[in-house]
C-alpha positions in Angstrom: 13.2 -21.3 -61.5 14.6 -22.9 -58.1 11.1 -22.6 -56.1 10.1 -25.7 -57.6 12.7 -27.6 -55.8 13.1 -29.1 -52.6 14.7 -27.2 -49.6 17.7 -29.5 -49.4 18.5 -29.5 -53.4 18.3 -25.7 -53.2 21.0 -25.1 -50.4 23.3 -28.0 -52.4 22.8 -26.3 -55.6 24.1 -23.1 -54.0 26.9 -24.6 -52.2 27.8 -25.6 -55.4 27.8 -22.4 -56.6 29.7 -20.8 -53.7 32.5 -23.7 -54.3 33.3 -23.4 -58.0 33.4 -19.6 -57.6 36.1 -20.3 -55.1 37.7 -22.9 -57.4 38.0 -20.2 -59.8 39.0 -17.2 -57.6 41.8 -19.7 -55.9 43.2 -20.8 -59.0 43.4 -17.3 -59.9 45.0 -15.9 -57.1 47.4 -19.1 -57.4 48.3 -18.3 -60.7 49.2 -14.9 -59.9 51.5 -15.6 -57.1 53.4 -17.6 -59.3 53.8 -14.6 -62.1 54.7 -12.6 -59.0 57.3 -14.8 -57.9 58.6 -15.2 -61.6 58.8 -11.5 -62.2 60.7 -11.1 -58.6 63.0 -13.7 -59.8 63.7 -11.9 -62.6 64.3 -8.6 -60.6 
């Protein structure tokens, strides 16, 4: 599928790739820090 492309839109596309699954995993984690601060509130 990607060896038809260019070098350079290859290593954008998977820098794109690598970003949103850190998007993800950092809205995540931030999410959970504020359940675990919630829950130590509550304790």
């Amino acid at each position: 599928m990607f060896s038809n492309f260019k070098i350079g839109v290859r290593l954008v596309a998977g820098l794109l790739l690598v970003t949103s699954i850190s998007i993800v995993v950092g809205v995540i984690g931030l999410r959970n820090t504020g359940h675990i601060n919630e829950l130590n509130t509550q304790m």
